[in-house]
The first five atom37 places (N, CA, C, CB, O) and aatype in JSON, in Angstrom:
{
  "aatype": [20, 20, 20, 20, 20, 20, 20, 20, 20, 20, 20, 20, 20, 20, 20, 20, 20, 20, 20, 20, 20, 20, 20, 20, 20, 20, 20, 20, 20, 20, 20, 20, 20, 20, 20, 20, 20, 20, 20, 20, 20, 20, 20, 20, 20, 20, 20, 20, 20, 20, 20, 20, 20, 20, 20, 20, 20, 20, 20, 20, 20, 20, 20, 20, 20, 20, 20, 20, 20, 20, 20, 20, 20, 20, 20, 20, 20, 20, 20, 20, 20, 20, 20, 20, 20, 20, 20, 20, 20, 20, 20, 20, 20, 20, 20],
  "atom_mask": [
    [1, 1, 1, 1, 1],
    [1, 1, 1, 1, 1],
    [1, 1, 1, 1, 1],
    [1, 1, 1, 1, 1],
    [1, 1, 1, 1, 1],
    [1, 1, 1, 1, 1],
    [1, 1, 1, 1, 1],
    [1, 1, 1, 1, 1],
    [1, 1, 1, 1, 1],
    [1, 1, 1, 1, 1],
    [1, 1, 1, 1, 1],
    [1, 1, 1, 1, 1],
    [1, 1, 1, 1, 1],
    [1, 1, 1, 1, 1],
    [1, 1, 1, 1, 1],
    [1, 1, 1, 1, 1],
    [1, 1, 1, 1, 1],
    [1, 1, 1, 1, 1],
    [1, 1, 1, 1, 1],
    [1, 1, 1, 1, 1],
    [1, 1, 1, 1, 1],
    [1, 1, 1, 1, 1],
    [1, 1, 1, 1, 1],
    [1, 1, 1, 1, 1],
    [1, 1, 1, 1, 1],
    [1, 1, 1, 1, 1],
    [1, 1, 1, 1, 1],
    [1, 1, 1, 1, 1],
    [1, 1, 1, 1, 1],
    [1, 1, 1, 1, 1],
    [1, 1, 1, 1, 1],
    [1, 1, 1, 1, 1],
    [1, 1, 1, 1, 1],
    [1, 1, 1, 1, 1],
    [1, 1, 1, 1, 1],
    [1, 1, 1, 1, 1],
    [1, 1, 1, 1, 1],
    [1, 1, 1, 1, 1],
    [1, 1, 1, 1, 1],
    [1, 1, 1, 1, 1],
    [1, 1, 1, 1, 1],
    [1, 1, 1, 1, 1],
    [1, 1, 1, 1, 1],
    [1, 1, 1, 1, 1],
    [1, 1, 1, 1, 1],
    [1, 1, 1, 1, 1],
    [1, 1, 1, 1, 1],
    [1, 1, 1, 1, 1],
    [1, 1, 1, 1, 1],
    [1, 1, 1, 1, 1],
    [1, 1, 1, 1, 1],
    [1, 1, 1, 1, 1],
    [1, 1, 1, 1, 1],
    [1, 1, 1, 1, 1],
    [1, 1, 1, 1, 1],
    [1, 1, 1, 1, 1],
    [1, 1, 1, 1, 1],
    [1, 1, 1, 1, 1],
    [1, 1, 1, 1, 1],
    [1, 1, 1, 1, 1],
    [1, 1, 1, 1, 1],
    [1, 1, 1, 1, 1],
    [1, 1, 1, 1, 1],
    [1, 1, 1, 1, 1],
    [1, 1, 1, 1, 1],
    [1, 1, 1, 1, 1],
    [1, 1, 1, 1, 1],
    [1, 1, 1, 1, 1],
    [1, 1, 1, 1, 1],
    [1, 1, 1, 1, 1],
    [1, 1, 1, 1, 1],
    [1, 1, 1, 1, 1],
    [1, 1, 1, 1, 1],
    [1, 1, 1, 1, 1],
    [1, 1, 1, 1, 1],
    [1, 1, 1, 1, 1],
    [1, 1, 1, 1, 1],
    [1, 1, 1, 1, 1],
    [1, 1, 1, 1, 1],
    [1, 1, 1, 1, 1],
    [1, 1, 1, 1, 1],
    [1, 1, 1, 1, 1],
    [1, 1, 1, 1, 1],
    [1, 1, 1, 1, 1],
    [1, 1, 1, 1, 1],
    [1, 1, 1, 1, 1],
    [1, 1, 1, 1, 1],
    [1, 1, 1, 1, 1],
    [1, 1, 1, 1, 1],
    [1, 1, 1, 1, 1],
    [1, 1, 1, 1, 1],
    [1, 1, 1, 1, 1],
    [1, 1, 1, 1, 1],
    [1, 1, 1, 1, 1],
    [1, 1, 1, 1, 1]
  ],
  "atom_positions": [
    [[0.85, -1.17, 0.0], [0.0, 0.0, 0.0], [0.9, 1.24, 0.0], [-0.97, -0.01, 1.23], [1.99, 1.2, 0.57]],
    [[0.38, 2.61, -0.76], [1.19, 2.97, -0.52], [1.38, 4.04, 0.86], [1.4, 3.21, -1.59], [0.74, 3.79, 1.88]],
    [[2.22, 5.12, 0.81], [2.65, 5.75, 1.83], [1.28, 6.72, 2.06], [4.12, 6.45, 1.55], [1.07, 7.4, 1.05]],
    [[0.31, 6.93, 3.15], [-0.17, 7.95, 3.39], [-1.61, 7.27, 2.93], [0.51, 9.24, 2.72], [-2.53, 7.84, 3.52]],
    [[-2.03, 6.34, 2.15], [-3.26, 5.93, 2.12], [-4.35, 6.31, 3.09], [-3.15, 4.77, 2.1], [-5.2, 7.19, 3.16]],
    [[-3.88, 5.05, 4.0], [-4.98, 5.02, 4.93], [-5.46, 6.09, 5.4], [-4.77, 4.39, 5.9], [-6.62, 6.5, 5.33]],
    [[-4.58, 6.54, 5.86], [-4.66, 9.22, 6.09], [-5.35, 9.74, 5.47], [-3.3, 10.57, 5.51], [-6.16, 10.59, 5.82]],
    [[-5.1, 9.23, 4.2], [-5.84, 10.01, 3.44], [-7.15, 9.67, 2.68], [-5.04, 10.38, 2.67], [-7.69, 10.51, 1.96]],
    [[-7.64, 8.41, 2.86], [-8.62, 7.47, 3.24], [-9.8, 8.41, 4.41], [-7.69, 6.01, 4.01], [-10.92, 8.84, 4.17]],
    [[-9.0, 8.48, 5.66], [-9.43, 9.32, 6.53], [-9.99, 10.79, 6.65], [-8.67, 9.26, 7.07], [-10.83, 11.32, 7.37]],
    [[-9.39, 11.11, 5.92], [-9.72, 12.99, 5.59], [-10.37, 13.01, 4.96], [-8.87, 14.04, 5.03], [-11.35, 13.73, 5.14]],
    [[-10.22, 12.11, 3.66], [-11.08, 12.28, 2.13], [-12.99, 12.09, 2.87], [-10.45, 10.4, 0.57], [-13.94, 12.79, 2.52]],
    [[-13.04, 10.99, 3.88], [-13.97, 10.57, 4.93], [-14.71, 11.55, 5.43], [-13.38, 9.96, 5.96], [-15.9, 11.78, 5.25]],
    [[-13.39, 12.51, 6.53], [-14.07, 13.52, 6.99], [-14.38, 15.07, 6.21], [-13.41, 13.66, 8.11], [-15.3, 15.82, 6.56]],
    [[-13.67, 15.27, 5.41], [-14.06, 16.57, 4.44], [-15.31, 16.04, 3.95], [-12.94, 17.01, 3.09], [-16.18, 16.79, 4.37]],
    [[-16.06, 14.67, 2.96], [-17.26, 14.96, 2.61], [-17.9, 14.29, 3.77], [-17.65, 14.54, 1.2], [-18.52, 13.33, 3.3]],
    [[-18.02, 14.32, 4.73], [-18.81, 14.39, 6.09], [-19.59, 15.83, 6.56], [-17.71, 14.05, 7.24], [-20.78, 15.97, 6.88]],
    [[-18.36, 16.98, 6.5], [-18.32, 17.99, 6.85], [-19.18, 18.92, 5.74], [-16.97, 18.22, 7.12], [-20.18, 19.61, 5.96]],
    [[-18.36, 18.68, 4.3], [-18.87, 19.63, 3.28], [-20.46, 18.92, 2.65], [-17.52, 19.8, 1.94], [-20.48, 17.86, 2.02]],
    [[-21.42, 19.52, 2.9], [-22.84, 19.07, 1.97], [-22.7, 18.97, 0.88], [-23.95, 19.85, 1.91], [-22.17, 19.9, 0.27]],
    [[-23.01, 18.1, 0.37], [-22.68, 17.78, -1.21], [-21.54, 17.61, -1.69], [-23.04, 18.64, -2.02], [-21.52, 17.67, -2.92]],
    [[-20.46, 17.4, -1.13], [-19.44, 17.46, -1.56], [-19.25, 15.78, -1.94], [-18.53, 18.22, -0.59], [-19.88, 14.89, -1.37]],
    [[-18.34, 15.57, -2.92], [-18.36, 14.2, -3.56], [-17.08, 13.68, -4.24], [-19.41, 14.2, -4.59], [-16.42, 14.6, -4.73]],
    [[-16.47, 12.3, -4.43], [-15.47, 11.84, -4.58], [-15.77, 11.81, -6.48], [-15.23, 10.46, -3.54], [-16.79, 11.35, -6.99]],
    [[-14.66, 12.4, -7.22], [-14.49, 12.97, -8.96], [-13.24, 11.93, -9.22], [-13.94, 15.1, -9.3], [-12.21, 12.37, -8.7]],
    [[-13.08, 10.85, -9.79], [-12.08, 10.35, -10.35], [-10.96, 10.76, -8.46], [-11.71, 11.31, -12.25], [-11.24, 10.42, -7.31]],
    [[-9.88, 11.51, -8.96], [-9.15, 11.16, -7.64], [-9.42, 12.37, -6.56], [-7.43, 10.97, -7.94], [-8.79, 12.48, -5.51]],
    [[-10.59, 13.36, -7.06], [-10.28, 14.73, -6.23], [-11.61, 14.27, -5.61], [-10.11, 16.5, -7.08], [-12.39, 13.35, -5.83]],
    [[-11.51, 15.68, -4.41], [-12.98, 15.43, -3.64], [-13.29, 16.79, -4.53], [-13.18, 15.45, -1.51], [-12.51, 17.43, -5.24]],
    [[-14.52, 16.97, -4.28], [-15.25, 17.97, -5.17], [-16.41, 18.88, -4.02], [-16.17, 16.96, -6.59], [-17.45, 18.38, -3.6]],
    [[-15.9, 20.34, -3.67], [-16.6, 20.7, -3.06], [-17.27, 22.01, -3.44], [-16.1, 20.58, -2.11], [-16.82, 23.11, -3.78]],
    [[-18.78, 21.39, -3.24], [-19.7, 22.76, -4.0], [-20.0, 24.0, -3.52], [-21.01, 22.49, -4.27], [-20.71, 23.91, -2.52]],
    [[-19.7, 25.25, -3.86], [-20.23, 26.34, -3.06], [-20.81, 27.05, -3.76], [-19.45, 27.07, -2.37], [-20.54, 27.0, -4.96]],
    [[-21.78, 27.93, -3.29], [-21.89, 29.45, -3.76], [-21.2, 30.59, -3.71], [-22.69, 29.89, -3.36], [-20.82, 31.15, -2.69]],
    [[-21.0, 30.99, -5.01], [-19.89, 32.08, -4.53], [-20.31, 33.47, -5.56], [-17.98, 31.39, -4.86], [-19.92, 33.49, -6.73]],
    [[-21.21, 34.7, -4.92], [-21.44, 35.83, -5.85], [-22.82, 34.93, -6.76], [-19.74, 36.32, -6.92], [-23.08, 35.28, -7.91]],
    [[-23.53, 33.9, -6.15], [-24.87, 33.86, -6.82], [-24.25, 32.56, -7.82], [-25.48, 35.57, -7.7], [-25.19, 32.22, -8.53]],
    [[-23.31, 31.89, -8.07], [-22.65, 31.02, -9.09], [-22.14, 30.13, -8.34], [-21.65, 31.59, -10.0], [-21.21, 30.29, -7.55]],
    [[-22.89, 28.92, -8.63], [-22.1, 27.24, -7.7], [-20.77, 26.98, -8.75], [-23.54, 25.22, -7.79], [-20.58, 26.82, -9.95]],
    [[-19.98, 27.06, -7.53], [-18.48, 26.56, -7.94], [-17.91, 25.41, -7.48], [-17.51, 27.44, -7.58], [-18.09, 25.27, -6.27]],
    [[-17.29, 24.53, -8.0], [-16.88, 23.43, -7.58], [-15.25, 23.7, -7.04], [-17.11, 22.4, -8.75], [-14.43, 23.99, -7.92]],
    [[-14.68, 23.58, -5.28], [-13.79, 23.57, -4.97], [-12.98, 22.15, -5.48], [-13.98, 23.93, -3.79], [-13.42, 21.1, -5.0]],
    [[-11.97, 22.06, -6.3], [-11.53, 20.73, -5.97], [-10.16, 20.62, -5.13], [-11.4, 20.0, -7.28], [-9.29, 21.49, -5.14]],
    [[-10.09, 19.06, -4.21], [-9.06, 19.32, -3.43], [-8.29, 17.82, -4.08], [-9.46, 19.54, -1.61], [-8.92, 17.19, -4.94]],
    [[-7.11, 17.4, -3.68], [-6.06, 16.48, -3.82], [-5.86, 16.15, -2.84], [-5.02, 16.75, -4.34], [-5.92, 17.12, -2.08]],
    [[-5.54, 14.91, -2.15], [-4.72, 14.5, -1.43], [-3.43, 13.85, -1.81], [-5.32, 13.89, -0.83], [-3.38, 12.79, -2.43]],
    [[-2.27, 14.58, -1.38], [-0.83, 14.16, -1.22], [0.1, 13.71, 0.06], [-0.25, 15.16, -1.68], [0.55, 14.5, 0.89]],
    [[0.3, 12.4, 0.04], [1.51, 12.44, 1.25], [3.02, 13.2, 0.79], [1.93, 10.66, 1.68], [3.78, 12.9, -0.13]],
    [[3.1, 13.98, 1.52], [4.94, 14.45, 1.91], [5.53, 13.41, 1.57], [5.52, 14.79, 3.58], [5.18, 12.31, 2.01]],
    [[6.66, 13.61, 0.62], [7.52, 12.7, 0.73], [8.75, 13.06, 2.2], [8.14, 12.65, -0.82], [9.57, 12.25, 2.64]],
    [[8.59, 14.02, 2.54], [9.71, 14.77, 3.63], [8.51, 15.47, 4.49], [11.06, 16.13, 2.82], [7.56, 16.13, 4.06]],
    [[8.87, 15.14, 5.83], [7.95, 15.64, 6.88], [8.89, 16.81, 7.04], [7.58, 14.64, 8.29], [10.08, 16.8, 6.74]],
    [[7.92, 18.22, 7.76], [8.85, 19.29, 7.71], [7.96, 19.49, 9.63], [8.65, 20.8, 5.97], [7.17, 18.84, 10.31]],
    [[8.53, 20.46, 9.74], [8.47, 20.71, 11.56], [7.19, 22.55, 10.81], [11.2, 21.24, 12.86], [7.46, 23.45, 10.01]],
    [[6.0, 22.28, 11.59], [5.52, 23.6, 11.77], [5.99, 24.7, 11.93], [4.98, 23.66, 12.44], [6.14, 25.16, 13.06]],
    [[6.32, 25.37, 10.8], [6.86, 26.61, 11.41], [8.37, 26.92, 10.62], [7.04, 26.35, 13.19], [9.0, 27.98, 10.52]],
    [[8.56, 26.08, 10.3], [10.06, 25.75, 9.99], [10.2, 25.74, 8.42], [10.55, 24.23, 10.64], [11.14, 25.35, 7.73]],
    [[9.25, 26.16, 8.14], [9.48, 26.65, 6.47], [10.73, 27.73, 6.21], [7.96, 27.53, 5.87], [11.38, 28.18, 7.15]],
    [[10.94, 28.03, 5.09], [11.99, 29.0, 4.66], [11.62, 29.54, 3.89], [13.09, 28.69, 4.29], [12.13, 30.65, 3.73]],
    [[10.55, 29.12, 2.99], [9.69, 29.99, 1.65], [9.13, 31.24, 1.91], [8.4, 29.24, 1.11], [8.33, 31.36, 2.84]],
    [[9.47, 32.28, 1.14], [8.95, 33.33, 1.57], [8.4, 34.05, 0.25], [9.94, 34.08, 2.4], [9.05, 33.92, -0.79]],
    [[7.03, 34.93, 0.27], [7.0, 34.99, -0.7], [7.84, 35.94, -1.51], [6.03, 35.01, -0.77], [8.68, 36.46, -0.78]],
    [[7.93, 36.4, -2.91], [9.07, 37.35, -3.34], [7.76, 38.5, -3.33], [10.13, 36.96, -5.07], [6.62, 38.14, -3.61]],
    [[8.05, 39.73, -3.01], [7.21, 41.24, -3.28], [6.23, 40.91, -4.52], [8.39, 42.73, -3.78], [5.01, 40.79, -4.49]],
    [[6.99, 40.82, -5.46], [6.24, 40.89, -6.54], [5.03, 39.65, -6.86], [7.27, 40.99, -7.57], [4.09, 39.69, -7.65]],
    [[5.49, 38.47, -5.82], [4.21, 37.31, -5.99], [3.61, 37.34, -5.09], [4.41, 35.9, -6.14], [2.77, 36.45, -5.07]],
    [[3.6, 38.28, -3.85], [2.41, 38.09, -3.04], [0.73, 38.67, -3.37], [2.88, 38.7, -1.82], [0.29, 39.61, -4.03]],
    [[0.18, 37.72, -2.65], [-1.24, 38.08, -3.23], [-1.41, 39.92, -2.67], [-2.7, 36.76, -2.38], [-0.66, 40.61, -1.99]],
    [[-2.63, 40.21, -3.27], [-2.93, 41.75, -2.94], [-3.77, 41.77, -1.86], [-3.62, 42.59, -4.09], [-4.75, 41.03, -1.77]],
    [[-3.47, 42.53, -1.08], [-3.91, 43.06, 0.2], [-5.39, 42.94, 0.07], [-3.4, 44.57, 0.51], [-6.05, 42.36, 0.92]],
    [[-6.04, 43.6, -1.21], [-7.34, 43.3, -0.81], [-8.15, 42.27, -2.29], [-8.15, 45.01, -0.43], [-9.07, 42.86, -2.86]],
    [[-7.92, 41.3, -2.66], [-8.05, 40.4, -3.28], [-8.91, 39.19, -2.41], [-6.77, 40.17, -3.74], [-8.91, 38.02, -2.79]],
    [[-9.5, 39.56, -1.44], [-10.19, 39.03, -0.64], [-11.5, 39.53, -0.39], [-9.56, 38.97, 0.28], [-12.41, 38.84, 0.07]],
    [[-11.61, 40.81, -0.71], [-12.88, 41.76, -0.15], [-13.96, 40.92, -0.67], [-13.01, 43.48, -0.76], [-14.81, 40.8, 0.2]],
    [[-14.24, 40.36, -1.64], [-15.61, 40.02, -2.59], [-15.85, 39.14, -1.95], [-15.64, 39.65, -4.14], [-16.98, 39.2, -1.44]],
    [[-15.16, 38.11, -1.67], [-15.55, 36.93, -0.54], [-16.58, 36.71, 0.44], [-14.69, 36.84, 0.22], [-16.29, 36.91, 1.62]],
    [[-17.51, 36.4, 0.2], [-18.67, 36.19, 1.13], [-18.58, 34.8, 1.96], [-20.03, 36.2, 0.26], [-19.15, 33.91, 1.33]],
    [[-17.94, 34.28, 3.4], [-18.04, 33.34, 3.4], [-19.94, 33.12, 4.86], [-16.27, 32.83, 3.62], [-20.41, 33.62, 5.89]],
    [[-20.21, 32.08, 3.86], [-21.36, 31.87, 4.5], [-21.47, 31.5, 6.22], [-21.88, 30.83, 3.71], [-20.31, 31.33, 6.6]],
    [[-22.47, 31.31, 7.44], [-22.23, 30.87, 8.39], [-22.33, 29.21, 8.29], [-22.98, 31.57, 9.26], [-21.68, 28.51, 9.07]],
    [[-23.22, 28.64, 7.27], [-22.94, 27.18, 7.26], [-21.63, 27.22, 6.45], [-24.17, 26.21, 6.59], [-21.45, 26.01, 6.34]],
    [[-20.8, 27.68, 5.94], [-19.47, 27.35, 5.73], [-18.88, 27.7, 6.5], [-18.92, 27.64, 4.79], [-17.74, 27.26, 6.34]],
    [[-18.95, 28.44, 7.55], [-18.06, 28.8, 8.73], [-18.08, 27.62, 9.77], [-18.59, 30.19, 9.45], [-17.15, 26.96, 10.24]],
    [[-19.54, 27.55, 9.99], [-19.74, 25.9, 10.75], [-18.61, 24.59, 10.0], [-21.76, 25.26, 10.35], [-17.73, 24.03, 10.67]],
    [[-18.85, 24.34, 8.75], [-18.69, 23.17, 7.99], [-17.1, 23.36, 8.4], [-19.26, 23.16, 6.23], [-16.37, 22.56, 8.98]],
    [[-16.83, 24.55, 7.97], [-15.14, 24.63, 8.47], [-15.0, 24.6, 9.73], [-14.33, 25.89, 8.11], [-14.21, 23.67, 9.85]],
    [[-15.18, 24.92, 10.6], [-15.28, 24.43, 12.34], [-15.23, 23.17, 12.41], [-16.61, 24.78, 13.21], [-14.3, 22.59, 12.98]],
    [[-16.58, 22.32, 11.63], [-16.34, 20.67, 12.23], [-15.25, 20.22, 11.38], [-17.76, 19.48, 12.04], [-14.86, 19.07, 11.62]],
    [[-14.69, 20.81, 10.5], [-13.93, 20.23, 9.4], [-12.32, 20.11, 10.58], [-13.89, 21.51, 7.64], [-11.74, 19.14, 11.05]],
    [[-12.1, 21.48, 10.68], [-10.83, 21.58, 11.77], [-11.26, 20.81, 12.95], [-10.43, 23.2, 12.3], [-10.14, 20.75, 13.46]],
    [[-12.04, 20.15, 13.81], [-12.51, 19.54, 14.97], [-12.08, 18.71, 14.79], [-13.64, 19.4, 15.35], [-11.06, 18.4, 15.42]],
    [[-12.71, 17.72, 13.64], [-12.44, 16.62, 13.5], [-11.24, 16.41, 13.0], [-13.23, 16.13, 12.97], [-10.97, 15.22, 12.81]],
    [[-10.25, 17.38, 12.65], [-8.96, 16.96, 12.37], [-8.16, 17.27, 13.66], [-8.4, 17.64, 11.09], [-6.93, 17.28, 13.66]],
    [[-9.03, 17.57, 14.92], [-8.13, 18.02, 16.07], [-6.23, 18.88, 15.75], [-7.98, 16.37, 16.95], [-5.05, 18.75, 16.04]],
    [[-7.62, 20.12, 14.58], [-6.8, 21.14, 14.39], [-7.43, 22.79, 15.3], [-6.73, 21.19, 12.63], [-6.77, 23.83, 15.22]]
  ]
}
């Protein structure tokens, strides 16, 4: 089997637990939202690390010119059942 399966077996579990409607696409999970009046499909991947790294202990930084914009966020409406869904989502990852 390979490395990280079963983990990710596990998450794939609890994300469409958490997200309504959300559903397994060939290898991605597929999660539906509203966003500005238009259902969008989030898709996610699961990958194991080949190299475990320590929290915190990154070195990547972004360069000036690739960081996102300060306000490239404003339009964002996030809903309170997506605020919930993300609550049990982090719970259950005892994050």
């Amino acid at each position: 089997m390979a490395r990280g399966t079963e983990s990710k077996e596990i998450i794939t579990r609890k994300i469409l637990e958490t997200f309504e409607n959300s559903f397994k696409y060939d290898k991605e999970i597929r999660i539906p939202i509203v966003e500005n009046g238009e259902l969008i499909q989030i898709k996610v991947t699961l990958t194991a690390a080949k190299v475990n790294v320590e929290n915190g202990g990154d070195t990547a930084v972004p360069v000036a010119g690739n960081a996102p914009a300060a306000n490239s966020s404003d339009n964002l409406m996030i809903t309170e059942q997506e605020k919930e869904d993300t609550m049990k989502l982090l719970q259950s990852l005892n994050l």
